[in-house]
N, C-alpha and C positions, 0 to 999 in steps of 0.2 A: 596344483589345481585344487578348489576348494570346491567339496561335493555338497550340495544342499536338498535336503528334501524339500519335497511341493505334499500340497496337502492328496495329490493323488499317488499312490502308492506305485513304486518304481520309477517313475518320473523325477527328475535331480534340473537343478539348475547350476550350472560353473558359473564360475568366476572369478576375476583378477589372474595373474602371473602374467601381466604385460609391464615389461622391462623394458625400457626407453632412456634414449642415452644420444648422445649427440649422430652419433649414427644412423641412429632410427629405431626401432623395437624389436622385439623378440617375443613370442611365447609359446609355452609348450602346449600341444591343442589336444593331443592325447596320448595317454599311458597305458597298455594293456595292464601293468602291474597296479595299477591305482581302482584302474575298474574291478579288476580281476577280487582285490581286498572289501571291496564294496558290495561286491554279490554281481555286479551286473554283468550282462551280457557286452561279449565282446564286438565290435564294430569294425571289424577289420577283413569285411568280405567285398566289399567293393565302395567305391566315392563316387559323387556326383556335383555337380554344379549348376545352381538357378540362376541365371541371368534374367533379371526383370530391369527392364528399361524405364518407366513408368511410375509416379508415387500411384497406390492405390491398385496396384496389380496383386489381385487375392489368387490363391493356389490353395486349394483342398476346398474338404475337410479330407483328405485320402489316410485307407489304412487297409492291411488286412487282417483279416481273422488271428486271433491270438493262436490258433493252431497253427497256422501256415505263416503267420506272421514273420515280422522282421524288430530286429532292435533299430533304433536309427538317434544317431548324434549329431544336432542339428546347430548351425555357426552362420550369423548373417558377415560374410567377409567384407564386403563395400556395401554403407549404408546402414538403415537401420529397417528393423521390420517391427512389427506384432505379432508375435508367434503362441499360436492357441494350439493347446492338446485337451484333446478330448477323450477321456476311459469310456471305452466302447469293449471293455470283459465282463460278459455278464454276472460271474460270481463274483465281482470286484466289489466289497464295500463304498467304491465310488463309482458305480458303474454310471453311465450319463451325468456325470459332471467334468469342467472343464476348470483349467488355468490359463490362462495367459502372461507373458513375460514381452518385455522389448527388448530383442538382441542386438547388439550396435557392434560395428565392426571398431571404432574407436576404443570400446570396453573389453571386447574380445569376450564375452560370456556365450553360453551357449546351453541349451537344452536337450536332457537326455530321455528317449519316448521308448518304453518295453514294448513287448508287443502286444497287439488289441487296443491300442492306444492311436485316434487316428488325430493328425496333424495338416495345420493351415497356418497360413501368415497373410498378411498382407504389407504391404512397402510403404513406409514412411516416408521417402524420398524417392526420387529418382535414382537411374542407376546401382541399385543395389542386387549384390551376389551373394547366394546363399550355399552353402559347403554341407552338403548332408555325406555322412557315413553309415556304412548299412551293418548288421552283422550277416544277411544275408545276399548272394546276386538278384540283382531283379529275376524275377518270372512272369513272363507275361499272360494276363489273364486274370490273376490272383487277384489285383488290388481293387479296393471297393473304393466307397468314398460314401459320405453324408453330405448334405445341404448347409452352406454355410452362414442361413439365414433362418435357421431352423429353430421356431420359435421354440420348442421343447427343450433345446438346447439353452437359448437365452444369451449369447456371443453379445459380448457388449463392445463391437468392434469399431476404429476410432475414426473408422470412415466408412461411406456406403465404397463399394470397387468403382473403379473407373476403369478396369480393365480384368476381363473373366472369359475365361475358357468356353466352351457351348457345352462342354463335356460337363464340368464344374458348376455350371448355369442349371444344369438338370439333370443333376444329381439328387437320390431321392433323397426324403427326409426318413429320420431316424422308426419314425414308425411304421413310416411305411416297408421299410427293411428291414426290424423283427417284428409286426406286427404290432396291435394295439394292448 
């Protein structure tokens, strides 16, 4: 696994270690001991899977508080997405700015979000699956979310959705959730 930094701090981009071979491929998707050497939090409290049918199915901006927060290692399995992190830690020298990366299940890369770090994608394609790991269980209640059109923000995302949640639809924006 090759660990790259993003210009927002604790935020990493993987990539490569897919081996292909007349068989078909292999790769290792994670190493507690790789993280462990790196500082980060481990991801090894519970898994999830996003089934999005749909090119143009946006999810987020969702996150929670870096206190209560979660780490989360994020893999688009089939297909490819856009996947935007957003530093939402206030004492973060990049507090309100964002990256984005495209995770392709072909490349096997994937994106690693600390916590206070909130995260969206949207689908490239059709039929794509997205593999998130958590370092925490979910709890319900907790998680928050920002607007994913939120001009404060300035997301320069490579489609308007064609498919969004009512949840996600009105969701507030950044300032109206700390304030101006």
């Amino acid at each position: 696994m090759q660990f790259t930094a993003t210009p927002i701090g604790g935020v990493f981009a993987f990539s490569g270690g897919v081996h292909t071979d007349a068989r078909g491929s292999f790769q290792r998707t994670y190493c507690s001991a790789a993280f462990a050497e790196h500082g980060l939090e481990l991801v090894e409290a519970q898994a999830a899977i996003s089934r999005n049918t749909a090119t143009g199915t946006l999810r987020g901006l969702h996150f929670i508080p870096e206190a209560d927060g979660e780490a989360k290692l994020v893999r688009c399995i089939a297909g490819r997405i856009f996947d935007v992190a957003v530093d939402l830690r206030p004492a973060s020298p990049t507090y309100l700015q964002h990256i984005s990366v495209e995770l392709d299940a072909a490349r096997g890369n994937a994106l690693y979000l600390p916590r206070g770090v909130a995260h969206g994608f949207i689908t490239l394609q059709d039929d794509c699956d997205v593999l998130y790991q958590f370092s925490r269980a979910h709890r319900a209640g907790v998680e928050m979310g920002v607007r994913w059109d939120d001009p404060d923000l300035a997301i320069n995302w490579p489609m308007p959705p064609t498919v969004l949640s009512d949840r996600d639809r009105t969701l507030p924006f950044v300032k109206d959730l700390i304030g101006d």
